[in-house]
Residue frames as a rotation matrix with the C-alpha (Angstrom) as fourth column:
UNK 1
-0.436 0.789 0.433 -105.57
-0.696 -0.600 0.394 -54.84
0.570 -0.129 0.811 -158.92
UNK 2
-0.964 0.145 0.224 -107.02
-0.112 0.542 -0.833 -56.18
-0.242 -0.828 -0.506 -155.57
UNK 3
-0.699 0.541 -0.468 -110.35
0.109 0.728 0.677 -58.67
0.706 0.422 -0.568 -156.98
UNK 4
-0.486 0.194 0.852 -113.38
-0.854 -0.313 -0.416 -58.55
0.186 -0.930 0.318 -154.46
UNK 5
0.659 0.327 -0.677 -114.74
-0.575 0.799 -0.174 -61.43
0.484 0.504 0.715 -156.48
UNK 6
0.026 -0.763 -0.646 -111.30
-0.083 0.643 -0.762 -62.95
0.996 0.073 -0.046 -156.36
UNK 7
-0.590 -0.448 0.672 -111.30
-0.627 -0.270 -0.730 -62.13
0.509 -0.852 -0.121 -152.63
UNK 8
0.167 0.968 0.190 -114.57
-0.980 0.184 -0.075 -63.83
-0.107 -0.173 0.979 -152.31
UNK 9
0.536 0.322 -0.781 -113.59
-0.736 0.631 -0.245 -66.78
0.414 0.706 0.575 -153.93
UNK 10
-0.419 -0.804 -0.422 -110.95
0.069 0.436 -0.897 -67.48
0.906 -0.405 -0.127 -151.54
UNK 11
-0.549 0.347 0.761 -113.18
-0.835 -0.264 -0.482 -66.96
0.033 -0.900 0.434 -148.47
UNK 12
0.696 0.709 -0.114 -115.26
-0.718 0.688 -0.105 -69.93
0.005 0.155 0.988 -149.90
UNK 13
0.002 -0.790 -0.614 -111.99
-0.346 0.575 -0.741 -71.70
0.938 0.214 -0.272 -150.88
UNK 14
-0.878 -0.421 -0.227 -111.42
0.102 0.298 -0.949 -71.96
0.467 -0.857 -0.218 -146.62
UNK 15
-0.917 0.171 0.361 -114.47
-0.372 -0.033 -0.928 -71.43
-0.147 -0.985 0.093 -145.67
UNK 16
-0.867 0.496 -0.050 -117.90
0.150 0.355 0.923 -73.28
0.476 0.792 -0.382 -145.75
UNK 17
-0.346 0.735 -0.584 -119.93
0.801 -0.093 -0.591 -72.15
-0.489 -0.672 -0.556 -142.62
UNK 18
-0.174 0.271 0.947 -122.07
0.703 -0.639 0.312 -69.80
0.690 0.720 -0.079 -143.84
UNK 19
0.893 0.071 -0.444 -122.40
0.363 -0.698 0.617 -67.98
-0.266 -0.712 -0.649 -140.09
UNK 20
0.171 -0.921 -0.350 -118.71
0.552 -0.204 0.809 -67.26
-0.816 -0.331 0.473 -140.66
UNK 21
-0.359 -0.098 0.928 -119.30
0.911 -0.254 0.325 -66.19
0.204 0.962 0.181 -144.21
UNK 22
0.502 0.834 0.229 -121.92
0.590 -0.524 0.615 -63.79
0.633 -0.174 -0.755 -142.74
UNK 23
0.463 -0.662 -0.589 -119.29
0.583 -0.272 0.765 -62.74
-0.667 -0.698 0.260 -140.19
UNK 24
-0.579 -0.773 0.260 -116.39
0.714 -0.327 0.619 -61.83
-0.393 0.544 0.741 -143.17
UNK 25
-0.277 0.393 0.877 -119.76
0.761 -0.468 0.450 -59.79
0.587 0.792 -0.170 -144.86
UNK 26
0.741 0.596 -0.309 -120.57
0.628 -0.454 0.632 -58.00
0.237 -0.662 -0.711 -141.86
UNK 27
0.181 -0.927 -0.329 -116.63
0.577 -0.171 0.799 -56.85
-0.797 -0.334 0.504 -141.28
UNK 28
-0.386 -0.516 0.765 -116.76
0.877 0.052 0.478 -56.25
-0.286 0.855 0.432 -144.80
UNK 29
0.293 0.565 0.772 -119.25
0.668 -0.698 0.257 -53.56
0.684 0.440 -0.582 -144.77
UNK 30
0.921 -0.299 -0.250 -117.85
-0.134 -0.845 0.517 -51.61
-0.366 -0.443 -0.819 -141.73
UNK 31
-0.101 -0.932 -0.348 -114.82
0.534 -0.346 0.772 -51.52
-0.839 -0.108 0.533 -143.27
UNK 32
-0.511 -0.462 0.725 -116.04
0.860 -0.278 0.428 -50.15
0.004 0.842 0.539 -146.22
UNK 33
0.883 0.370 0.288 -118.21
0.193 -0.847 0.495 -47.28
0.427 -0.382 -0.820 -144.23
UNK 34
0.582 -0.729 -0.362 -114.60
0.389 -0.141 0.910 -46.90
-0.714 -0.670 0.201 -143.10
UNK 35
-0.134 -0.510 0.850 -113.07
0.888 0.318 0.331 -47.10
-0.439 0.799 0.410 -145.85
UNK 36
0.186 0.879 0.438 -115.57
0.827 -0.381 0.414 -44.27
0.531 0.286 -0.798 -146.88
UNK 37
0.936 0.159 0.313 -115.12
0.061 -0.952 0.301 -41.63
0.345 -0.263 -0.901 -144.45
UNK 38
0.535 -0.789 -0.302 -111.86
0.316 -0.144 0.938 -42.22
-0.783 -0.597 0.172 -144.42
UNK 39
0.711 -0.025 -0.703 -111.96
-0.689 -0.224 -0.689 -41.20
-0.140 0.974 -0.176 -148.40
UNK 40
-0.536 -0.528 0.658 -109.63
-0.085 0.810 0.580 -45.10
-0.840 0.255 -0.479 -148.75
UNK 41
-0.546 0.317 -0.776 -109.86
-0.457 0.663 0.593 -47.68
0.702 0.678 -0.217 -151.71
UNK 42
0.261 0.831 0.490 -113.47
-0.860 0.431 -0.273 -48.63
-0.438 -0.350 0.828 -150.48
UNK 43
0.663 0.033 -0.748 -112.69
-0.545 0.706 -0.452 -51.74
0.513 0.707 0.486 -152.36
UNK 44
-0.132 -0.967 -0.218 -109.58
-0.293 0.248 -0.923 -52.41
0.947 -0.058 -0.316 -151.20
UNK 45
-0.764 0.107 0.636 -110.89
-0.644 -0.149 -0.750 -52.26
0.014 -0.983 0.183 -147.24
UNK 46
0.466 0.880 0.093 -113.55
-0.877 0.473 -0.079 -54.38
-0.113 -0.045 0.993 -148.20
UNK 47
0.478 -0.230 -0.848 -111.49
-0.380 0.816 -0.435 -57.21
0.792 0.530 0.303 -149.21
UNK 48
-0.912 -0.293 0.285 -109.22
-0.380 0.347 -0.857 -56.91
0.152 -0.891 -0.428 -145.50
UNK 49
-0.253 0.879 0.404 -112.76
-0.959 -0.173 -0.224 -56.99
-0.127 -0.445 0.887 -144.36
UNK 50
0.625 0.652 -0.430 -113.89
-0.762 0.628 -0.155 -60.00
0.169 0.425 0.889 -146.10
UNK 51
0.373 -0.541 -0.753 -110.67
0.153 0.837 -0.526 -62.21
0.915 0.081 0.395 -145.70
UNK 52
-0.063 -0.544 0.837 -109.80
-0.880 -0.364 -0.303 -61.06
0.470 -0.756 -0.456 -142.08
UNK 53
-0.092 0.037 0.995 -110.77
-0.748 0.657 -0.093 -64.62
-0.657 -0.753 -0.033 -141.00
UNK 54
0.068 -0.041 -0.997 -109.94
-0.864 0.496 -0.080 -66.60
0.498 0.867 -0.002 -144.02
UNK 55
-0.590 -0.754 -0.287 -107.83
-0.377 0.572 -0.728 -69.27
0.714 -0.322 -0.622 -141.71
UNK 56
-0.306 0.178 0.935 -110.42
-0.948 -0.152 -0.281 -69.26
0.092 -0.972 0.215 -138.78
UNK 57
0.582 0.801 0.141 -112.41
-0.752 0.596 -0.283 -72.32
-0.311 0.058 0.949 -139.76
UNK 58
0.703 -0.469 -0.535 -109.45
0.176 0.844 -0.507 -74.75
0.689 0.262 0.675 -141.04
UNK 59
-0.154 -0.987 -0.044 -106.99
0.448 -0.030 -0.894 -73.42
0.881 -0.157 0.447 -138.95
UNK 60
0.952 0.285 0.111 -108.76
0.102 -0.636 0.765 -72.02
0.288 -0.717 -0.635 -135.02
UNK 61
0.924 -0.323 -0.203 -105.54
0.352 0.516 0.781 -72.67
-0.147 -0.793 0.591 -133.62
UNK 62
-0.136 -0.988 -0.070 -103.35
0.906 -0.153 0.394 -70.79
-0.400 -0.010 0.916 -135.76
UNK 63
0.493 0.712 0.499 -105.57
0.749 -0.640 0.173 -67.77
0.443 0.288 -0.849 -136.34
UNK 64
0.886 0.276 -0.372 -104.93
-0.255 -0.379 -0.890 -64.80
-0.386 0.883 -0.266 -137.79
UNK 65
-0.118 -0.972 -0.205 -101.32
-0.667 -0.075 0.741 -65.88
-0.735 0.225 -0.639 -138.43
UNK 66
-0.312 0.461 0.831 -102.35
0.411 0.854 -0.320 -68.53
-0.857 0.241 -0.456 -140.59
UNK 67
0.635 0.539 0.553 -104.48
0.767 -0.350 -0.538 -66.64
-0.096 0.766 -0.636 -142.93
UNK 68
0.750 -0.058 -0.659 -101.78
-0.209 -0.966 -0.151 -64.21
-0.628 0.251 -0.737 -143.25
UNK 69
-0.557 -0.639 0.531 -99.33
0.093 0.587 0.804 -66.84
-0.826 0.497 -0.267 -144.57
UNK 70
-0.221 0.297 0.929 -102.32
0.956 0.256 0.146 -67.93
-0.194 0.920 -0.340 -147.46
UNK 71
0.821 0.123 -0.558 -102.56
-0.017 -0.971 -0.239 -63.95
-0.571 0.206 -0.794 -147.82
UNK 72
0.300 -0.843 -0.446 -99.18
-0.436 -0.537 0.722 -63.44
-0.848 -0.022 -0.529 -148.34
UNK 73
-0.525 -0.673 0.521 -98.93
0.118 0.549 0.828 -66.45
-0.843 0.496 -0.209 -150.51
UNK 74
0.382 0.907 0.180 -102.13
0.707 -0.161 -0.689 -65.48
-0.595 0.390 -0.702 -152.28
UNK 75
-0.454 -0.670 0.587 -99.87
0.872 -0.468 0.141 -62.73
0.180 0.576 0.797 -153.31
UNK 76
0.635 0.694 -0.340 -101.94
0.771 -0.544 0.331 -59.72
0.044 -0.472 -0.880 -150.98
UNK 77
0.373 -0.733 0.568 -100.18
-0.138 -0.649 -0.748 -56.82
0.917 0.201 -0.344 -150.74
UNK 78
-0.223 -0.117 -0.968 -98.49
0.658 0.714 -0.238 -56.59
0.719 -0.690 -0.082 -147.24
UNK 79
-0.720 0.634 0.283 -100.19
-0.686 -0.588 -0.428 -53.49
-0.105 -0.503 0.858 -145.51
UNK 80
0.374 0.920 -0.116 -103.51
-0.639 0.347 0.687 -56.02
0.672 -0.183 0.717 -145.81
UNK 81
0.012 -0.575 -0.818 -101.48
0.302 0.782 -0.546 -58.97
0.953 -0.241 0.184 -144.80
UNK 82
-0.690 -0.705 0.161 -100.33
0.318 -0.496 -0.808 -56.93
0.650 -0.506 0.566 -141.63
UNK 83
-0.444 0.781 0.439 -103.90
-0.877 -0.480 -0.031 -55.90
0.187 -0.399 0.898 -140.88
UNK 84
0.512 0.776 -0.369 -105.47
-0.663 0.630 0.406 -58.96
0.547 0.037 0.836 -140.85
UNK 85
0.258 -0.187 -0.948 -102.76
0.513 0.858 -0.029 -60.48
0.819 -0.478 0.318 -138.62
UNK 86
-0.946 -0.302 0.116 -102.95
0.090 -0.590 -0.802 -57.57
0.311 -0.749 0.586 -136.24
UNK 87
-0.115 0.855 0.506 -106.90
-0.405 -0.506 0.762 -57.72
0.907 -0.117 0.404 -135.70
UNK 88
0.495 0.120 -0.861 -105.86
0.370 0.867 0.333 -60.38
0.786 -0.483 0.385 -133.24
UNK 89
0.694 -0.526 0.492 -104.27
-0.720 -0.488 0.493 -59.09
-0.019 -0.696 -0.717 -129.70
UNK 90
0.771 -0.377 0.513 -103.11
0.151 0.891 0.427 -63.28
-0.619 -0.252 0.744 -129.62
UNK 91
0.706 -0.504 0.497 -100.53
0.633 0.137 -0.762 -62.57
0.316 0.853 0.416 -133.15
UNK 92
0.295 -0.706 -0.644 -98.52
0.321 -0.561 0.763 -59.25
-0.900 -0.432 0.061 -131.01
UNK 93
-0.384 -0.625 0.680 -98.71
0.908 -0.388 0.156 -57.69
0.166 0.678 0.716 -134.07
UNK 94
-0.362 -0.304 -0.881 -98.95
0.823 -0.548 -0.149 -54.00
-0.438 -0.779 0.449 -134.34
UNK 95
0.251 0.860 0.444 -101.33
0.840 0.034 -0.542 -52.09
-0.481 0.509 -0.713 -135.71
UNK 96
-0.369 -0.334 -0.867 -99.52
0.367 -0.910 0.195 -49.08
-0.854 -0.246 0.458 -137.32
UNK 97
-0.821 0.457 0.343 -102.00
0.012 -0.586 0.810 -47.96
0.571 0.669 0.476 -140.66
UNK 98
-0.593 0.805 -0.001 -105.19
-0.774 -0.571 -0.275 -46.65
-0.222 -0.162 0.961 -140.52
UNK 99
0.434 0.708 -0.558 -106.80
-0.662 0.670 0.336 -49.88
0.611 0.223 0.759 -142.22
UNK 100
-0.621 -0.374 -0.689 -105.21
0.285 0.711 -0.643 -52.06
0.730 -0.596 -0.335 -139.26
UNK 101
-0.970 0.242 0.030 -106.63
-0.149 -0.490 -0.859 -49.65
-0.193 -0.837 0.511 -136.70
UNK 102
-0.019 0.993 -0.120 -109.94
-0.995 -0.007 0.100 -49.96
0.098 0.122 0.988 -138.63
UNK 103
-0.061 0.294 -0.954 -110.35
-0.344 0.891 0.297 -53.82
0.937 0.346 0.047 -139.28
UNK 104
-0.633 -0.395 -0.665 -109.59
0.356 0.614 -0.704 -54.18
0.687 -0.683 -0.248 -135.40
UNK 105
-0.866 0.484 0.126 -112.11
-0.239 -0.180 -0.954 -51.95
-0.439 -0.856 0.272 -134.01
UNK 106
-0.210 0.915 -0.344 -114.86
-0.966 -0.141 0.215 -53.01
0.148 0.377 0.914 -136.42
UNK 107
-0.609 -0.042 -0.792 -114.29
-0.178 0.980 0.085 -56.65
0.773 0.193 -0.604 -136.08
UNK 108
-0.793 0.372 -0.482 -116.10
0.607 0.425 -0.671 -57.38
-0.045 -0.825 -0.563 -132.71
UNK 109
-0.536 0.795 -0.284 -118.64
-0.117 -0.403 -0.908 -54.69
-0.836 -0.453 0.309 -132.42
UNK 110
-0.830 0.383 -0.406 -119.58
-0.481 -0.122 0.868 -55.64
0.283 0.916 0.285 -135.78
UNK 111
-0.803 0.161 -0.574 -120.27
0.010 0.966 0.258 -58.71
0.596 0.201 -0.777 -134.54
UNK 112
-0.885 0.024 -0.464 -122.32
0.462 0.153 -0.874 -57.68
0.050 -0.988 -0.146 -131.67
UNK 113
-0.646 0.664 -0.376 -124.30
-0.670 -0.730 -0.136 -54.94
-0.365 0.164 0.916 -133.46
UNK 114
-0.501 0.604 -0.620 -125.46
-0.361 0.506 0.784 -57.80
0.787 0.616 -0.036 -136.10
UNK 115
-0.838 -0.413 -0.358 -126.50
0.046 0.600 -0.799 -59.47
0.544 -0.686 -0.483 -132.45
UNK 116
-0.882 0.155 -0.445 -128.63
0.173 -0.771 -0.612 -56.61
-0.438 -0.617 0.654 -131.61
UNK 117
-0.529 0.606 -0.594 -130.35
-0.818 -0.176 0.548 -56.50
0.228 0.775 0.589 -134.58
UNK 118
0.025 0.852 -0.523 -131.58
-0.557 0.446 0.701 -59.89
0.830 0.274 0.485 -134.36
UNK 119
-0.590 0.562 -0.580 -133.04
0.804 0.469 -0.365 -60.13
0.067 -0.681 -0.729 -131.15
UNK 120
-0.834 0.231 -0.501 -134.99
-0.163 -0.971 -0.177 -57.11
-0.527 -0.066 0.847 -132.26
UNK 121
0.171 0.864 0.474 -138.40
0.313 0.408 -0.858 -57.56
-0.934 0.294 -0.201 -133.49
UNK 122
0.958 0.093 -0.271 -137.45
-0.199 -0.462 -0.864 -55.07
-0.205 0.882 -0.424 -136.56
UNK 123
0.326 -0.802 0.502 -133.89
0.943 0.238 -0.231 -56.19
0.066 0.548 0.834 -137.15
UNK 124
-0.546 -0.826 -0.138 -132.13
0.836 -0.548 -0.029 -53.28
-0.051 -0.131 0.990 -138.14
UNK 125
-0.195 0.517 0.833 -134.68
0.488 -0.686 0.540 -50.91
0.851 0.512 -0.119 -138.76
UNK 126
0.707 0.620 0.341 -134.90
-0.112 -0.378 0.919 -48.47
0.698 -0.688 -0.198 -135.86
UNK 127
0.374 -0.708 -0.599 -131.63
0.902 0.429 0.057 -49.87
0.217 -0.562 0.798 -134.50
UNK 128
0.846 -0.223 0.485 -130.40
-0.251 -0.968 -0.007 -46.71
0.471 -0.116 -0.874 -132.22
UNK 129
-0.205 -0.942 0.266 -126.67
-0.490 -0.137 -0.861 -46.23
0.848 -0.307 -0.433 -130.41
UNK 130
-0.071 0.113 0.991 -128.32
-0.987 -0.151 -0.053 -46.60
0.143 -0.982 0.123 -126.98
UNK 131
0.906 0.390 0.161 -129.84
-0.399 0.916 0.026 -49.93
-0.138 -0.088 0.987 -127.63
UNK 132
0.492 -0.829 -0.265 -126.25
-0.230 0.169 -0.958 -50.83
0.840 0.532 -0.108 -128.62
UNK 133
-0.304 -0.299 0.904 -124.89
-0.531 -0.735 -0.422 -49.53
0.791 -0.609 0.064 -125.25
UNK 134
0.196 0.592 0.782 -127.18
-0.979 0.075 0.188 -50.54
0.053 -0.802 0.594 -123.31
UNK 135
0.969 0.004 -0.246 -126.60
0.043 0.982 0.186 -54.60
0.242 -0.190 0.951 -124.38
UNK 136
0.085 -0.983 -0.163 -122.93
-0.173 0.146 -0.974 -53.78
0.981 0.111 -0.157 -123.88
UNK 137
-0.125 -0.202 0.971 -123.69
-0.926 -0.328 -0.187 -53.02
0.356 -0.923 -0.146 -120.49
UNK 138
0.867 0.421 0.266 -125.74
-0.478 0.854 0.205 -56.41
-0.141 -0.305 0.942 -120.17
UNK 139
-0.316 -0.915 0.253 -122.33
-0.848 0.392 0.358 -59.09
-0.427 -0.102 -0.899 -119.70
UNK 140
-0.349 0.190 0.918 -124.87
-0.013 0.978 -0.207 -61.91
-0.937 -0.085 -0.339 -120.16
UNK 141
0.677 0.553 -0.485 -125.61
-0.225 -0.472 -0.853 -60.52
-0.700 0.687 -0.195 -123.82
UNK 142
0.863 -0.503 -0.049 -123.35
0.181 0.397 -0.900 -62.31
0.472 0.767 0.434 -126.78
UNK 143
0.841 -0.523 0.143 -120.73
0.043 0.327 0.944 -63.40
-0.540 -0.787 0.297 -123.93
UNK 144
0.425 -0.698 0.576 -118.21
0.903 0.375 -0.211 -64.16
-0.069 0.610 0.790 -127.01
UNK 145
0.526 -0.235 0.818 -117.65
0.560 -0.628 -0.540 -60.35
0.641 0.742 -0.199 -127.32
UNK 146
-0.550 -0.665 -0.505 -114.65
0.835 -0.426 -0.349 -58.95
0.017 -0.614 0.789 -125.60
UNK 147
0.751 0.493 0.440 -116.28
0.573 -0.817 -0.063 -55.56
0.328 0.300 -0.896 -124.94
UNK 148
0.388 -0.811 -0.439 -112.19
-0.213 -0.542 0.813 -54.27
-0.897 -0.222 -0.383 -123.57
UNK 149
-0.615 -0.244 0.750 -111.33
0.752 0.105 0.651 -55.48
-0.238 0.964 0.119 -127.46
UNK 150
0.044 0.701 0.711 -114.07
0.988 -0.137 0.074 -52.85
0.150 0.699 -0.699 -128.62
UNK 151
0.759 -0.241 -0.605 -113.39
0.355 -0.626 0.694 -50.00
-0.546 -0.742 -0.389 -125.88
UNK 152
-0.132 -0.956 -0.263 -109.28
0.051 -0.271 0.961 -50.24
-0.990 0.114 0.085 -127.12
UNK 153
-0.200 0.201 0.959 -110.69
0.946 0.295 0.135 -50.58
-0.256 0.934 -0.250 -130.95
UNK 154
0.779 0.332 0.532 -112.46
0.346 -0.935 0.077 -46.92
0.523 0.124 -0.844 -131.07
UNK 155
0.688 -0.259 -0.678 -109.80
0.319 -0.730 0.604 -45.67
-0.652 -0.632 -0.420 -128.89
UNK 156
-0.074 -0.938 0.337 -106.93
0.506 0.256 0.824 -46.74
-0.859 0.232 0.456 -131.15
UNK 157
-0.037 0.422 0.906 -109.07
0.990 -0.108 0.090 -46.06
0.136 0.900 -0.414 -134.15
UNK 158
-0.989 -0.089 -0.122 -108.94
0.098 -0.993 -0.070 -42.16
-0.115 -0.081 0.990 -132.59
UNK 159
-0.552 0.806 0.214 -113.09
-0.153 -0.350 0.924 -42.27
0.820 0.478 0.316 -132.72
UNK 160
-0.769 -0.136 0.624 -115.43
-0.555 -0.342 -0.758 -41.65
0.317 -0.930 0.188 -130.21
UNK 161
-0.823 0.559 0.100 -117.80
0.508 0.803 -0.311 -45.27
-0.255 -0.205 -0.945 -129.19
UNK 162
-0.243 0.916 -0.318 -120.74
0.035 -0.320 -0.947 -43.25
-0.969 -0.241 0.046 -129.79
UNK 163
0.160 0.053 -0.986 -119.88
-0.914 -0.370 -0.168 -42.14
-0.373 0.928 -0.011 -133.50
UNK 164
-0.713 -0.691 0.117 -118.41
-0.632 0.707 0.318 -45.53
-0.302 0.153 -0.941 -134.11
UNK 165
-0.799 0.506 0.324 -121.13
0.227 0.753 -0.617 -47.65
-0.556 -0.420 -0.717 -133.38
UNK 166
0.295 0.908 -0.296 -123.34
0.029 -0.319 -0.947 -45.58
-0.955 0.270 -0.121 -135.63
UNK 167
-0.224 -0.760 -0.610 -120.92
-0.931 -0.018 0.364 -45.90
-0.288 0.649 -0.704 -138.19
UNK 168
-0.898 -0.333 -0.287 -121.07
-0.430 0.797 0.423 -49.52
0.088 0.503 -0.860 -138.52
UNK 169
-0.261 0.912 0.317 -125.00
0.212 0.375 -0.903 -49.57
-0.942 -0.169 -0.291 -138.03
UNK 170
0.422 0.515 -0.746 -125.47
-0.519 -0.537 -0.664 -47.49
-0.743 0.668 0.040 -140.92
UNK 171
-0.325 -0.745 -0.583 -122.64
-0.938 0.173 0.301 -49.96
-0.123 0.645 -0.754 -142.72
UNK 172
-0.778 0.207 0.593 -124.53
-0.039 0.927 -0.374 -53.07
-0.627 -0.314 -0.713 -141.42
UNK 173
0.302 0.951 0.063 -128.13
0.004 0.064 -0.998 -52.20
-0.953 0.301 0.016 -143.13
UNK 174
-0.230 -0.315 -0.921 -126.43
-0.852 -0.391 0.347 -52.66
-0.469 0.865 -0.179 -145.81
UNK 175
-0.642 -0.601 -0.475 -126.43
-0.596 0.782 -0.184 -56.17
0.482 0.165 -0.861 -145.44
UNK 176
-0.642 0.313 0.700 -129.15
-0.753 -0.430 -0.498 -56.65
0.145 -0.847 0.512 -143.53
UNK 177
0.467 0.868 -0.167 -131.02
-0.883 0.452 -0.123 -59.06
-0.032 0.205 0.978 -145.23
UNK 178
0.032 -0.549 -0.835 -127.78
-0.234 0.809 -0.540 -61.39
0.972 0.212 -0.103 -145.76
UNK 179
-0.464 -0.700 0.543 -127.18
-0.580 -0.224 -0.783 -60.78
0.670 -0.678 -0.301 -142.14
UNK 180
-0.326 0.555 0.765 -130.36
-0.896 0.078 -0.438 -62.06
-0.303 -0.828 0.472 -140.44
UNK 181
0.648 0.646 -0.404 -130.93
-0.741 0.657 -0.138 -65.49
0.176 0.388 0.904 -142.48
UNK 182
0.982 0.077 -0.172 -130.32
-0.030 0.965 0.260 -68.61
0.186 -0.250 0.950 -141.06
UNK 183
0.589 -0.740 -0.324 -127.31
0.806 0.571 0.158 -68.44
0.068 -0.355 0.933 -138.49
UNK 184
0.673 -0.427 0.604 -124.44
0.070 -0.776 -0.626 -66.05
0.736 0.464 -0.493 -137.33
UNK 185
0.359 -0.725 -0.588 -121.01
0.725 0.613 -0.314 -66.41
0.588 -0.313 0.745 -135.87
UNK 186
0.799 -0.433 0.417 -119.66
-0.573 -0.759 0.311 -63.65
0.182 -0.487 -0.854 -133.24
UNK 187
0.611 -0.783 0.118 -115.95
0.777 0.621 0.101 -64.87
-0.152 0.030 0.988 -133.66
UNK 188
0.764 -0.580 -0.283 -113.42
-0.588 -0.806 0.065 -61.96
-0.266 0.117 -0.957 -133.40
């Protein structure tokens, strides 16, 4: 039985930034609003979610391959394993489940939505698609996000950028309050 604790505990184990922590919680909830309307082990997607960048912080350089080794050795199953070293385009691995296809299109725009939120006076509250959109359009707007990594993410994922994006707002206010205190990484 796949731990979210236990999953947790090993995100701290490698990691100690707490923007990046805030990252792995932000992934962690759109995969489980995935997870969700894909009727998955909401659990189970939360944990890809939460360890998809175990490796990033000790290891930039050998990201996600890296963190699928201490997966693997961690004893993960290997359909997570597989996802989390396909969210990367840099690893040439191949996304072929449904939780690969998800962890890869939520990973960046997660990051971007949380982005959105806080340069908003209300944070998430009120947070609509367009406003979303619209900063995509802006290039000079959280530069770090590939926005052709987010494009091929909903395509792969079979979902249309509009539903998507409202998907992982409504997954984000979950978190909202972890999300907006002191610091946040946009690291795909």
């Amino acid at each position: 039985m796949i731990s979210r604790e236990k999953a947790f505990e090993l995100l701290e184990e490698y990691t100690k930034s707490q923007s990046l922590i805030k990252h792995a919680l932000a992934v962690e909830a759109a995969m489980m609003g995935y997870g969700k309307k894909f009727d998955e082990d909401v659990t189970y997607w939360s944990v890809c979610g939460l360890l998809h960048d175990v490796d990033y912080e000790i290891y930039p350089e050998e990201h996600p391959l890296k963190g699928a080794e201490i997966l693997r050795e961690k004893g993960y199953p290997e359909d997570l394993v597989l996802a989390v070293k396909g969210h990367a385009d840099s690893a040439n691995t191949p996304r072929e489940t449904l939780m690969a296809k998800a962890l890869y299109a939520v990973d960046e725009l997660s990051s971007f939505i949380v982005a959105v939120a806080l340069v908003r006076p209300n944070k998430f509250e009120g947070l609509k698609v367009k406003s979303v959109k619209k900063k995509l359009k802006d290039k000079a707007f959280a530069k770090a996000v590939d926005r052709d990594i987010i494009k091929k993410g909903a395509e792969e994922l079979g979902v249309d950028l509009t539903e998507h994006i409202q998907l992982i707002i409504d997954a984000l206010v979950t978190r909202e309050e972890e999300l907006k205190k002191d610091g946040y990484s946009l690291i795909n």
